[in-house]
PDB file of N, CA, C and O in Angstrom:
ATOM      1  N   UNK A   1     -22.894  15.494  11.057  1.00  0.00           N
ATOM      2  CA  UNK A   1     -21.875  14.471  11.067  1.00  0.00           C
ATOM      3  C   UNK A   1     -21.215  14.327   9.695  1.00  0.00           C
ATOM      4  O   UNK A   1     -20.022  14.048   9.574  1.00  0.00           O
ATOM      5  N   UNK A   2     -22.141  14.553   8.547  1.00  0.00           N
ATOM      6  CA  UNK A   2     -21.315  14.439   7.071  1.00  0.00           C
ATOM      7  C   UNK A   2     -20.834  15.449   7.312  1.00  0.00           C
ATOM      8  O   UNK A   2     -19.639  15.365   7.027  1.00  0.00           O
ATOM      9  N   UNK A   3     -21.126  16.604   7.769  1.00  0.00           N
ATOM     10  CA  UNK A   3     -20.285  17.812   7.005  1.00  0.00           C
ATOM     11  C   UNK A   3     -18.484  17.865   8.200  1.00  0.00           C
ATOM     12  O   UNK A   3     -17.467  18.489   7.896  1.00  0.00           O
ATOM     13  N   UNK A   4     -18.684  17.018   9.451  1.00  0.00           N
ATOM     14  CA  UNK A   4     -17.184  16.959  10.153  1.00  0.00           C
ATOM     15  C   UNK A   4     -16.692  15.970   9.123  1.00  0.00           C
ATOM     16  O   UNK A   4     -15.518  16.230   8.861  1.00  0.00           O
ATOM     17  N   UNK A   5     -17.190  14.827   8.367  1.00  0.00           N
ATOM     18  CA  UNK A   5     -16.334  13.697   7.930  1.00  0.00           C
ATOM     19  C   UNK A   5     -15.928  14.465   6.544  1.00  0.00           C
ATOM     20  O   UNK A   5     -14.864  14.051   6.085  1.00  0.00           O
ATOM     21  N   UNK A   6     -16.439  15.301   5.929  1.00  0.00           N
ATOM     22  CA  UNK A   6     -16.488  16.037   4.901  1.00  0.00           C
ATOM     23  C   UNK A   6     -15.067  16.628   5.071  1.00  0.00           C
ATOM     24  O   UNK A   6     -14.195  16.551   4.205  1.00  0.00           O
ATOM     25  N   UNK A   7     -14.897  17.342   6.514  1.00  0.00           N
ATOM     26  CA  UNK A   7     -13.574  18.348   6.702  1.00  0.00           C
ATOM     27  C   UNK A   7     -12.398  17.319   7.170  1.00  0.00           C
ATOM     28  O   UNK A   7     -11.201  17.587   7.069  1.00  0.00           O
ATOM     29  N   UNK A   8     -12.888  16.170   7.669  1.00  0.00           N
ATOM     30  CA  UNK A   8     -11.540  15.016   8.007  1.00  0.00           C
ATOM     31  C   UNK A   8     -11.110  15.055   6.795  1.00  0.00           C
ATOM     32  O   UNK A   8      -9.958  15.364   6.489  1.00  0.00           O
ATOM     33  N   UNK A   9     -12.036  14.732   5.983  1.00  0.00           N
ATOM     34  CA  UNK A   9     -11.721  14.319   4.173  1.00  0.00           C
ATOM     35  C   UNK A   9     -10.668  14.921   3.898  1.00  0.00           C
ATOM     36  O   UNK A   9      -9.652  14.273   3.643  1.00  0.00           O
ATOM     37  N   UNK A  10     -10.671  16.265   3.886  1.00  0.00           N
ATOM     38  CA  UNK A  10      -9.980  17.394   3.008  1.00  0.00           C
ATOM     39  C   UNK A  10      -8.616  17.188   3.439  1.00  0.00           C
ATOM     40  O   UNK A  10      -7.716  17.368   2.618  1.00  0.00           O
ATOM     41  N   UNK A  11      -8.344  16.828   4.636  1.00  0.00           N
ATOM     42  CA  UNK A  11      -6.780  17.085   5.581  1.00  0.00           C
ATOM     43  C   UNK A  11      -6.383  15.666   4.307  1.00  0.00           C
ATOM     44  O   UNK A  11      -5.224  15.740   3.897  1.00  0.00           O
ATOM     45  N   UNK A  12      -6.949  14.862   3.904  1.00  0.00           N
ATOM     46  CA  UNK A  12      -5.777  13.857   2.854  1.00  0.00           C
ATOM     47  C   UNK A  12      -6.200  14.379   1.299  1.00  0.00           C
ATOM     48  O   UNK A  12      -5.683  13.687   0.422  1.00  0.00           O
ATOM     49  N   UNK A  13      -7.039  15.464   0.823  1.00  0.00           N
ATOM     50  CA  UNK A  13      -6.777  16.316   0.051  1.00  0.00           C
ATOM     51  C   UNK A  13      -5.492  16.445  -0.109  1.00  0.00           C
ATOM     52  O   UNK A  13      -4.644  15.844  -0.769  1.00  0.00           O
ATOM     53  N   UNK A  14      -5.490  17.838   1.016  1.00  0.00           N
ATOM     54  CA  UNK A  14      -4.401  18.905   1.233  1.00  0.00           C
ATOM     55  C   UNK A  14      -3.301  18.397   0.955  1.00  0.00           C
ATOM     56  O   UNK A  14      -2.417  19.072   0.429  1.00  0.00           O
ATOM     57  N   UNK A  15      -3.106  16.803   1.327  1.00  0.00           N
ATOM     58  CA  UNK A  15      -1.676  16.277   1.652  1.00  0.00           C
ATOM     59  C   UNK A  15      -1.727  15.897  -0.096  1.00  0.00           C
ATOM     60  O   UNK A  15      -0.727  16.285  -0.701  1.00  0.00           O
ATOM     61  N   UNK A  16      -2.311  15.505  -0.560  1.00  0.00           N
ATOM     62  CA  UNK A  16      -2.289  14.859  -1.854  1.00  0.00           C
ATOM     63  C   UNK A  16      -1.991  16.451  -3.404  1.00  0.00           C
ATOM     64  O   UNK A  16      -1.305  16.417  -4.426  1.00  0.00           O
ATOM     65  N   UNK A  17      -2.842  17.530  -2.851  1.00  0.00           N
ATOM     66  CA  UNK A  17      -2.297  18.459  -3.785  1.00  0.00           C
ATOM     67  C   UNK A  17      -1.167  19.787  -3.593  1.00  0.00           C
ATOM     68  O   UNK A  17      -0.816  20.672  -4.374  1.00  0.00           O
ATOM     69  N   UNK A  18      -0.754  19.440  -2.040  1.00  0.00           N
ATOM     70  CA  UNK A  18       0.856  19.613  -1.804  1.00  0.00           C
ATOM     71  C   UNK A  18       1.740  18.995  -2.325  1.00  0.00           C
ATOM     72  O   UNK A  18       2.730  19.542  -2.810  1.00  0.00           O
ATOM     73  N   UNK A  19       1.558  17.851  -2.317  1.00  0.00           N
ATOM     74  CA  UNK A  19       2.628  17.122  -3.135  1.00  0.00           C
ATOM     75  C   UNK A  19       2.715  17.081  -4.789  1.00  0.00           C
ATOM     76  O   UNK A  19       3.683  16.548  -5.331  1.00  0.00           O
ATOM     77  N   UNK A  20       1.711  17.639  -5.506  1.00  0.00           N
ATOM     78  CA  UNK A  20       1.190  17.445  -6.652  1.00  0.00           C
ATOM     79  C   UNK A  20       2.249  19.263  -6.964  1.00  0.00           C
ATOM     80  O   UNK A  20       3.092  19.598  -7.796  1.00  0.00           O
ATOM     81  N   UNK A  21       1.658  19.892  -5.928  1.00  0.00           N
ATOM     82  CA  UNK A  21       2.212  21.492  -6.080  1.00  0.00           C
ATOM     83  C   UNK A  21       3.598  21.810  -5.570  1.00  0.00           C
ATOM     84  O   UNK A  21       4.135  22.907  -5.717  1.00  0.00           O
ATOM     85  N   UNK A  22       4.016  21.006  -5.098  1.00  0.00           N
ATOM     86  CA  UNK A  22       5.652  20.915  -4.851  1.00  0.00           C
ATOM     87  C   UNK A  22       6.437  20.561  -5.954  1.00  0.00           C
ATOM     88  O   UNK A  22       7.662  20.675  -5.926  1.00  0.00           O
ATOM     89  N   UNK A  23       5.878  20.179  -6.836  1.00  0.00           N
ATOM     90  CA  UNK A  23       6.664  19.678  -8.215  1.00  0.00           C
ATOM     91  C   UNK A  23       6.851  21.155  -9.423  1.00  0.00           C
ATOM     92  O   UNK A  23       7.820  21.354 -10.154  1.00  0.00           O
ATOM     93  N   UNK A  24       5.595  22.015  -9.303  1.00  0.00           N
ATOM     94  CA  UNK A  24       5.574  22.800 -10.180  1.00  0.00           C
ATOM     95  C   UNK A  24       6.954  24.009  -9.902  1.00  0.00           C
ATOM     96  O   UNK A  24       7.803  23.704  -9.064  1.00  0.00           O
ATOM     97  N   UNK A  25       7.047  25.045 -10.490  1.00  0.00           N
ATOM     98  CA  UNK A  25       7.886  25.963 -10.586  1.00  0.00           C
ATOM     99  C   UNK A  25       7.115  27.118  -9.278  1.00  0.00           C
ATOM    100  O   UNK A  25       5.910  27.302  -9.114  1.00  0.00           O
ATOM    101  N   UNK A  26       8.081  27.651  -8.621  1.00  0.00           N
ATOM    102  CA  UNK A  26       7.616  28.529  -7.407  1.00  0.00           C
ATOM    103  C   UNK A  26       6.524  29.823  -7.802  1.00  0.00           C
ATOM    104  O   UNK A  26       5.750  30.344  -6.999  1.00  0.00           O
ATOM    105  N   UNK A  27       6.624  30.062  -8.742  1.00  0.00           N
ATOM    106  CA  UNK A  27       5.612  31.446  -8.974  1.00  0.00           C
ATOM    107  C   UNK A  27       4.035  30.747  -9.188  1.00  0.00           C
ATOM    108  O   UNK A  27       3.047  31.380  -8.817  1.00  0.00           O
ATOM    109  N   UNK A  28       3.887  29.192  -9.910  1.00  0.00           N
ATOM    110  CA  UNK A  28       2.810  28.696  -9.699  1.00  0.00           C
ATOM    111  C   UNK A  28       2.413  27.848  -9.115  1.00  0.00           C
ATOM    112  O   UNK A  28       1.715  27.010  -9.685  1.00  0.00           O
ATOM    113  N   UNK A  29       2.688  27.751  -7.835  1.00  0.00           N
ATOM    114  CA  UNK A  29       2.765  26.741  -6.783  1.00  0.00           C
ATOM    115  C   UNK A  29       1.416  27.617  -5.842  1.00  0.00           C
ATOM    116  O   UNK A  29       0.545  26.837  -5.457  1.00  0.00           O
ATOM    117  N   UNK A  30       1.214  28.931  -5.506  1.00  0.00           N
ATOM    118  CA  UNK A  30       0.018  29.207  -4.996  1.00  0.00           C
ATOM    119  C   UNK A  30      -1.190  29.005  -5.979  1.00  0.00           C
ATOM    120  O   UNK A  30      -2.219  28.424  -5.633  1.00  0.00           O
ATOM    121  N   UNK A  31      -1.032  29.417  -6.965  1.00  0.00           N
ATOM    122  CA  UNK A  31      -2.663  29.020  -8.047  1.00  0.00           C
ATOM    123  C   UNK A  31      -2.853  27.841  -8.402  1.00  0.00           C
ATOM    124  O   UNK A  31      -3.944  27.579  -8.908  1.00  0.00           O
ATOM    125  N   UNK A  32      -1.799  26.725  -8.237  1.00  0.00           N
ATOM    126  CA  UNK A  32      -2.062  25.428  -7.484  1.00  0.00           C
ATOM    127  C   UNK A  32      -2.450  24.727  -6.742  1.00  0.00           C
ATOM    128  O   UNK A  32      -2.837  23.589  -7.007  1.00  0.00           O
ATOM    129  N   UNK A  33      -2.435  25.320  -5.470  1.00  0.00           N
ATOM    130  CA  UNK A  33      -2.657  25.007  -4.044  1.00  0.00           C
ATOM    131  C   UNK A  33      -4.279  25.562  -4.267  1.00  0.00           C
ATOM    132  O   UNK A  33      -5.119  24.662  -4.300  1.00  0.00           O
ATOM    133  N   UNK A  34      -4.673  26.673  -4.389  1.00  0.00           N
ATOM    134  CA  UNK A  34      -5.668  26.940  -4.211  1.00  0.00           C
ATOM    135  C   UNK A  34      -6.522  26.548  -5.087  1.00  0.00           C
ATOM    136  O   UNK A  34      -7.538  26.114  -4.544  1.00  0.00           O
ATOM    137  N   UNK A  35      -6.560  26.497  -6.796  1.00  0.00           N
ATOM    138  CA  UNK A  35      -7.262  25.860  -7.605  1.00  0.00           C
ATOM    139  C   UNK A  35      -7.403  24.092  -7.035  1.00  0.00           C
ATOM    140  O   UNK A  35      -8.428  23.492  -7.360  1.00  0.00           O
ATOM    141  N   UNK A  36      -6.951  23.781  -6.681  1.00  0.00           N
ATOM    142  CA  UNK A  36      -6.412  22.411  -6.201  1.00  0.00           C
ATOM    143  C   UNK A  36      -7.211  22.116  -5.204  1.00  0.00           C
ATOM    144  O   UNK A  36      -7.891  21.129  -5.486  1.00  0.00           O
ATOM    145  N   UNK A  37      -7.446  22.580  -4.069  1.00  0.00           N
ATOM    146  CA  UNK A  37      -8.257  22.973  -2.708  1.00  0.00           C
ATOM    147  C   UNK A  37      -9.253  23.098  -3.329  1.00  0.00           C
ATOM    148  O   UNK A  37      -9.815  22.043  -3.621  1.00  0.00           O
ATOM    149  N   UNK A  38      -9.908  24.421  -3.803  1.00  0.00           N
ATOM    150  CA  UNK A  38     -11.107  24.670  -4.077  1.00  0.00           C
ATOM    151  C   UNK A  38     -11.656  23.789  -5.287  1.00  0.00           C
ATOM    152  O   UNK A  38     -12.880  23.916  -5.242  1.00  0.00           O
ATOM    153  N   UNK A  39     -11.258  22.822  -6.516  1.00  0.00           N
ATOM    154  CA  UNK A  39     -11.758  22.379  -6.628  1.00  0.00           C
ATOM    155  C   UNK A  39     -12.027  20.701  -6.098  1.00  0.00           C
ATOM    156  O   UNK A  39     -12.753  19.878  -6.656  1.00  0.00           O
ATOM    157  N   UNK A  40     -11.284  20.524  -4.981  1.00  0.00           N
ATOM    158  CA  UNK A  40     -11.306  19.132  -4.132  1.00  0.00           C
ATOM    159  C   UNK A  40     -12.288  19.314  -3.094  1.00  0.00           C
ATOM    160  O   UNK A  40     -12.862  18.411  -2.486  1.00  0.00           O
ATOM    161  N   UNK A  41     -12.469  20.866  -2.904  1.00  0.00           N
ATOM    162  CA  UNK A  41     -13.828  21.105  -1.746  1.00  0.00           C
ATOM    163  C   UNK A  41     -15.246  20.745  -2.487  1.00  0.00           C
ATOM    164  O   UNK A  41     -16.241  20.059  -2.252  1.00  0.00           O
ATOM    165  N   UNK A  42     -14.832  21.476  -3.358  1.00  0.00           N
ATOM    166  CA  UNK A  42     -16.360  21.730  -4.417  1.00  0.00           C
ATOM    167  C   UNK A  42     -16.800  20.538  -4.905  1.00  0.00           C
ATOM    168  O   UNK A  42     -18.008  20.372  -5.073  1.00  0.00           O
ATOM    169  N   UNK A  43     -15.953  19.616  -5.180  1.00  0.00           N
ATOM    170  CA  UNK A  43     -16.108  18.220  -5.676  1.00  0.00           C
ATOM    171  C   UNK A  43     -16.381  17.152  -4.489  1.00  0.00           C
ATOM    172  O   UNK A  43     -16.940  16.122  -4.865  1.00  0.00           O
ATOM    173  N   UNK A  44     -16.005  17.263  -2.836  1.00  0.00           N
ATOM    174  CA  UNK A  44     -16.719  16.976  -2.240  1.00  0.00           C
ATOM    175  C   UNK A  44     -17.950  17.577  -1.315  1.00  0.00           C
ATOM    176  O   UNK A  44     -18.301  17.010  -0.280  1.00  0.00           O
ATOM    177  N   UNK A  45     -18.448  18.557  -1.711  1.00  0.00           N
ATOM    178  CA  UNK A  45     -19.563  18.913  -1.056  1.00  0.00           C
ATOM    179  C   UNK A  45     -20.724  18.774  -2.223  1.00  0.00           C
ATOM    180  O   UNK A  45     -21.913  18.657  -1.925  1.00  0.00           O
ATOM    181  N   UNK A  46     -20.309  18.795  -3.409  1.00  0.00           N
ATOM    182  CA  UNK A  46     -20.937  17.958  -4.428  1.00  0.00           C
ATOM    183  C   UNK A  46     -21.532  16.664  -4.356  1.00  0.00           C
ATOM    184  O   UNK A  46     -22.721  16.347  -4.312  1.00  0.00           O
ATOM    185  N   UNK A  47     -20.421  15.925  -4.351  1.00  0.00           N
ATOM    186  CA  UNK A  47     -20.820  14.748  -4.610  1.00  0.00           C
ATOM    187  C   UNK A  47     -21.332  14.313  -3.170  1.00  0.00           C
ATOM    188  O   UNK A  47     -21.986  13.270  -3.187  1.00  0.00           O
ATOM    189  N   UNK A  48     -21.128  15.026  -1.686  1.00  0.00           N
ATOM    190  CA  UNK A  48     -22.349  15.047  -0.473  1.00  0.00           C
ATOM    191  C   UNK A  48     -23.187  15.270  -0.446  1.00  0.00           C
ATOM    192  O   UNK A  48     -23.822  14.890   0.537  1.00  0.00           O
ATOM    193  N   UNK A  49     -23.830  16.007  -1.417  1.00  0.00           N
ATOM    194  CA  UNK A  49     -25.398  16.824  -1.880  1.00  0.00           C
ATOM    195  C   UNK A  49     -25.637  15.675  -1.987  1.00  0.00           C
ATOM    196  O   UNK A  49     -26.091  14.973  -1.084  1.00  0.00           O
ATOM    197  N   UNK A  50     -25.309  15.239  -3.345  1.00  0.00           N
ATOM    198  CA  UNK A  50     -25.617  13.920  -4.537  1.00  0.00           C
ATOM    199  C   UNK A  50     -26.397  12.740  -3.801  1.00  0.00           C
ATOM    200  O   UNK A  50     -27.481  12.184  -3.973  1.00  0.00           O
ATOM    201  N   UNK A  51     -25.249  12.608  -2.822  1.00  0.00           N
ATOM    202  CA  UNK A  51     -25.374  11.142  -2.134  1.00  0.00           C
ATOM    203  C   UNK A  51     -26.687  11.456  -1.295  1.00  0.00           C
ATOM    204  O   UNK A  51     -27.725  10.804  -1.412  1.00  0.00           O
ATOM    205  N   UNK A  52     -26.499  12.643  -0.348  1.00  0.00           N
ATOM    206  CA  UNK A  52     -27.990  12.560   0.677  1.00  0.00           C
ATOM    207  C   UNK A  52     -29.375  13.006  -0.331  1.00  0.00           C
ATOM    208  O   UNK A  52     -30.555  12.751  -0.091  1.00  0.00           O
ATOM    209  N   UNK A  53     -28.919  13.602  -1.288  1.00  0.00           N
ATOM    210  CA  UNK A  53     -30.383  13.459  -1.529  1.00  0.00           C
ATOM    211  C   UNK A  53     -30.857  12.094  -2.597  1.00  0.00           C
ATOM    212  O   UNK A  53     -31.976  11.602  -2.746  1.00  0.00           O
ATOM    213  N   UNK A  54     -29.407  11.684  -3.314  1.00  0.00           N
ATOM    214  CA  UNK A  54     -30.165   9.710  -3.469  1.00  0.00           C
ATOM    215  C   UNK A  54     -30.599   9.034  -2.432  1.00  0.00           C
ATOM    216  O   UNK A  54     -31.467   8.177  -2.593  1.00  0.00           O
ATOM    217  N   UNK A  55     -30.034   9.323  -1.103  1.00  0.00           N
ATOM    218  CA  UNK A  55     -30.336   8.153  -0.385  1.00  0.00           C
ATOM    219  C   UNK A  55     -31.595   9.063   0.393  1.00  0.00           C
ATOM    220  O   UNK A  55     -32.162   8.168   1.020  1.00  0.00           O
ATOM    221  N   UNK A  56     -31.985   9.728   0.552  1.00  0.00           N
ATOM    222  CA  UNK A  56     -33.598  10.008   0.594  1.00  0.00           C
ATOM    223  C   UNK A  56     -34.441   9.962  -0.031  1.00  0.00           C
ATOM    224  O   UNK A  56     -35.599   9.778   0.343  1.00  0.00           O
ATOM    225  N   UNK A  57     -33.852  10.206  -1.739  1.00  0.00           N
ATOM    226  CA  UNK A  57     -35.395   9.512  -2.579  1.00  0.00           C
ATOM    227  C   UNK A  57     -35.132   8.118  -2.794  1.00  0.00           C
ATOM    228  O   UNK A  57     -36.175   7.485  -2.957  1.00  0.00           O
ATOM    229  N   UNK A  58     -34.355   7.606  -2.836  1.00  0.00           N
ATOM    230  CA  UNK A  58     -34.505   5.864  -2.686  1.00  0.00           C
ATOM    231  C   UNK A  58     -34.130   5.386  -1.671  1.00  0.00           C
ATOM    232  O   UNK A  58     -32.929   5.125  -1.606  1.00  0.00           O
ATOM    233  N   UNK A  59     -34.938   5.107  -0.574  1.00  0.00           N
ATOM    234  CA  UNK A  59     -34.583   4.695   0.999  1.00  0.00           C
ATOM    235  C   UNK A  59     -34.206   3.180   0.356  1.00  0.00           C
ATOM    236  O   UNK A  59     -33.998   2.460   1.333  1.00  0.00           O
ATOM    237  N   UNK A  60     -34.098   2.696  -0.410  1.00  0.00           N
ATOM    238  CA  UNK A  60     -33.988   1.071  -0.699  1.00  0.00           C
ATOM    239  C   UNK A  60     -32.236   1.473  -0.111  1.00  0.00           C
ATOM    240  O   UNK A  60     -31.670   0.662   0.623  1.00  0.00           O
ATOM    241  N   UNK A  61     -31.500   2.835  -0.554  1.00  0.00           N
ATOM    242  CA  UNK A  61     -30.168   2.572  -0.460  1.00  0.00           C
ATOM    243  C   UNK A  61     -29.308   2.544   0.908  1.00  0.00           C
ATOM    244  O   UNK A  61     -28.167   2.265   1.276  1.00  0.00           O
ATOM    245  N   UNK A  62     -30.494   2.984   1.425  1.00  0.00           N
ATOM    246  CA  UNK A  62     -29.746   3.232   3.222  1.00  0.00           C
ATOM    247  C   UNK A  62     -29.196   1.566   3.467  1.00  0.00           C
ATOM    248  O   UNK A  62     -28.060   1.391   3.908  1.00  0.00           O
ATOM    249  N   UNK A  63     -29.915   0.615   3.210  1.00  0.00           N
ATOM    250  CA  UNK A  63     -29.441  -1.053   3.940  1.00  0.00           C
ATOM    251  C   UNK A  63     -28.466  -1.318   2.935  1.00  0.00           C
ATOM    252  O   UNK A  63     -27.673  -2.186   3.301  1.00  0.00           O
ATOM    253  N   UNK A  64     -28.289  -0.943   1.984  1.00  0.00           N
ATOM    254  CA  UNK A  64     -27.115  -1.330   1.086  1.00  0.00           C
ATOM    255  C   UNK A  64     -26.437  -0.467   1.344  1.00  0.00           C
ATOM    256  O   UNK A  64     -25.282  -0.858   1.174  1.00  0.00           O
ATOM    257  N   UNK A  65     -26.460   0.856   1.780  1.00  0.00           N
ATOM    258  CA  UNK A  65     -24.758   1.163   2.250  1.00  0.00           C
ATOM    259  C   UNK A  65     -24.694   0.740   3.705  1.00  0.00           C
ATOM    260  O   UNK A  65     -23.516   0.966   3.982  1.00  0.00           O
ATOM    261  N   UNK A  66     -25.103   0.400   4.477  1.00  0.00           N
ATOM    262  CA  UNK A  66     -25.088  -0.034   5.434  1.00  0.00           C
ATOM    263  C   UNK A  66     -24.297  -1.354   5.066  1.00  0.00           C
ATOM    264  O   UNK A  66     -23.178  -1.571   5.532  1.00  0.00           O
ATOM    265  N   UNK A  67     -24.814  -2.053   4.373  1.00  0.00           N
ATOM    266  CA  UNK A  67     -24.232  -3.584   4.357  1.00  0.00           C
ATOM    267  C   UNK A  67     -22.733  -3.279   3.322  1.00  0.00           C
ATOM    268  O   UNK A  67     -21.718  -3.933   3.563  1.00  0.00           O
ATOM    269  N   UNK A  68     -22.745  -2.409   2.376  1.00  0.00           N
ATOM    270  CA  UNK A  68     -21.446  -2.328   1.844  1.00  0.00           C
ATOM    271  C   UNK A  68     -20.349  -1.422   3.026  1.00  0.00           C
ATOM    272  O   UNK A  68     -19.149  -1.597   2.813  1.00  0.00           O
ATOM    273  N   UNK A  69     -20.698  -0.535   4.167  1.00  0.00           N
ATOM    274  CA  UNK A  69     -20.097   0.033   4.908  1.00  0.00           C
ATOM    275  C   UNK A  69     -19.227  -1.467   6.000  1.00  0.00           C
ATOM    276  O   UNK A  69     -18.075  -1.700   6.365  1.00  0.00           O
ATOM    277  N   UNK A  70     -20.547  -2.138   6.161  1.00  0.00           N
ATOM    278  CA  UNK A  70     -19.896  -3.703   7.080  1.00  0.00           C
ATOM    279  C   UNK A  70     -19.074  -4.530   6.332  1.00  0.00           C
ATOM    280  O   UNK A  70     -18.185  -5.085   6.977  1.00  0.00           O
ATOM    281  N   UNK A  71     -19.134  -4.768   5.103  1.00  0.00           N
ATOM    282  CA  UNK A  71     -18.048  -4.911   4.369  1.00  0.00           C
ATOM    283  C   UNK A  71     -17.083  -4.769   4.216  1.00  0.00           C
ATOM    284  O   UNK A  71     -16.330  -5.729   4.052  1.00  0.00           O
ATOM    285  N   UNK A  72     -16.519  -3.104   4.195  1.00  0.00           N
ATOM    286  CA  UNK A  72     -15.834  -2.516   4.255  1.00  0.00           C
ATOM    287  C   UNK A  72     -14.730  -3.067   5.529  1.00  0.00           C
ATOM    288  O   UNK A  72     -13.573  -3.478   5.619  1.00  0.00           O
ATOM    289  N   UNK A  73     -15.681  -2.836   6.248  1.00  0.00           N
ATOM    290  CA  UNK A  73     -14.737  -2.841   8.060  1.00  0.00           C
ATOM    291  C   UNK A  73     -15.019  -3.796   7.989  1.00  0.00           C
ATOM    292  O   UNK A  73     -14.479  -4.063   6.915  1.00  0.00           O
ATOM    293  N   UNK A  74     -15.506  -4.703   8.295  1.00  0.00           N
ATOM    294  CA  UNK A  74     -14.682  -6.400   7.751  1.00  0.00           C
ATOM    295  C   UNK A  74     -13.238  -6.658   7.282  1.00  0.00           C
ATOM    296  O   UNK A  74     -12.285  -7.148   7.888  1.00  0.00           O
ATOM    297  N   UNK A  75     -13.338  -6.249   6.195  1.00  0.00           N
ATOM    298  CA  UNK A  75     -12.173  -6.269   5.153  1.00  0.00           C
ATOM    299  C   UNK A  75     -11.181  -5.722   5.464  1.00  0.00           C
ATOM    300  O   UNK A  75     -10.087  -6.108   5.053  1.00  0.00           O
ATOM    301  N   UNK A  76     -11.364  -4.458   6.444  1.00  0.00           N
ATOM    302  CA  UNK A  76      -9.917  -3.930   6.881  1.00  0.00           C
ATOM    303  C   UNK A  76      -9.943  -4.447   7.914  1.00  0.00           C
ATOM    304  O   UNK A  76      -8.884  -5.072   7.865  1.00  0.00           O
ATOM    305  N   UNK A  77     -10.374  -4.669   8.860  1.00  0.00           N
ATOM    306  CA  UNK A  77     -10.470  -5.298  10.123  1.00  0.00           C
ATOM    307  C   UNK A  77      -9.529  -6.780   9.787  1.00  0.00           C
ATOM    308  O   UNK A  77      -8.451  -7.081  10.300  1.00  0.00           O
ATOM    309  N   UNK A  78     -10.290  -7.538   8.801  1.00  0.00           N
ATOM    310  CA  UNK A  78      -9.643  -9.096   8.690  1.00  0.00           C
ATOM    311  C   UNK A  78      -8.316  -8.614   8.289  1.00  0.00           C
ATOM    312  O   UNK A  78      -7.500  -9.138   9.048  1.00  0.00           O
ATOM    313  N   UNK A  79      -7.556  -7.619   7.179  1.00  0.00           N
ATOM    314  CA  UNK A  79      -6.537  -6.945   6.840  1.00  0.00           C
ATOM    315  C   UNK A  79      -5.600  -6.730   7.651  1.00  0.00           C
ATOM    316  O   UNK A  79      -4.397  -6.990   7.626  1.00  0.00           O
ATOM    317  N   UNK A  80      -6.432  -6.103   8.558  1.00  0.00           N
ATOM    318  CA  UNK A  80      -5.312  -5.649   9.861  1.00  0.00           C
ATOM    319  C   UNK A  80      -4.489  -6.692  10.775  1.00  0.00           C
ATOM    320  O   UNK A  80      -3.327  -6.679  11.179  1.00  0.00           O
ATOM    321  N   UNK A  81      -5.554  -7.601  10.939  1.00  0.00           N
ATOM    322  CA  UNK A  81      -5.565  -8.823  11.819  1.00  0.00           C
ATOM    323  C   UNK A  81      -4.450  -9.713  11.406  1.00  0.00           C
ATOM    324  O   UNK A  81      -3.648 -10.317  12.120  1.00  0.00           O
ATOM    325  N   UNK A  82      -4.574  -9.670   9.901  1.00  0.00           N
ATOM    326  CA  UNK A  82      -4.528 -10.626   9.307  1.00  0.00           C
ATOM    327  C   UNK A  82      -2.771 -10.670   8.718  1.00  0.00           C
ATOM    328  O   UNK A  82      -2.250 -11.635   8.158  1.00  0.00           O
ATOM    329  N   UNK A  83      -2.180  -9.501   9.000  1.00  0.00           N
ATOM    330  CA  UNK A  83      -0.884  -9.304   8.584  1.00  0.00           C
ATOM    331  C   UNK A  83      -0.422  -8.165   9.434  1.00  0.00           C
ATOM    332  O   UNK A  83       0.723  -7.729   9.312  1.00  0.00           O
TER     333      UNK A  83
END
């Protein structure tokens, strides 16, 4: 399940270092795109390592992201509602 939310992730990457690589000059607009990609992959399958193996050596963190995740959707939920 992390590693599908992992690949949702990337699709607002992509959109974020297209637009970053649409600005440059056309001959370096591919070593953009791809330096860009590969290090936005690498930096999240990184920092997915990171997280599952903190939250297996300190099980204290599973109820606190749990309770900061209900938070979360709260907050957009009341957000949504709310305007």
């Amino acid at each position: 399940m992390i590693a599908f939310t992992d690949v949702a992730l990337q699709l607002d990457n992509a959109i974020a270092i297209s637009s970053v690589a649409s600005t440059v000059p056309a001959a370096y607009r591919l070593p953009v795109l791809a330096g860009g990609v590969l290090l936005a992959a690498l930096c999240l399958f990184g920092f997915t390592i990171a997280g599952s193996i903190l939250v297996e050596r300190l099980t204290w963190l599973k109820p606190v992201a749990g309770v900061v995740l209900i938070l979360i959707g709260g907050k957009l939920a009341f957000d949504y509602f709310k305007g």
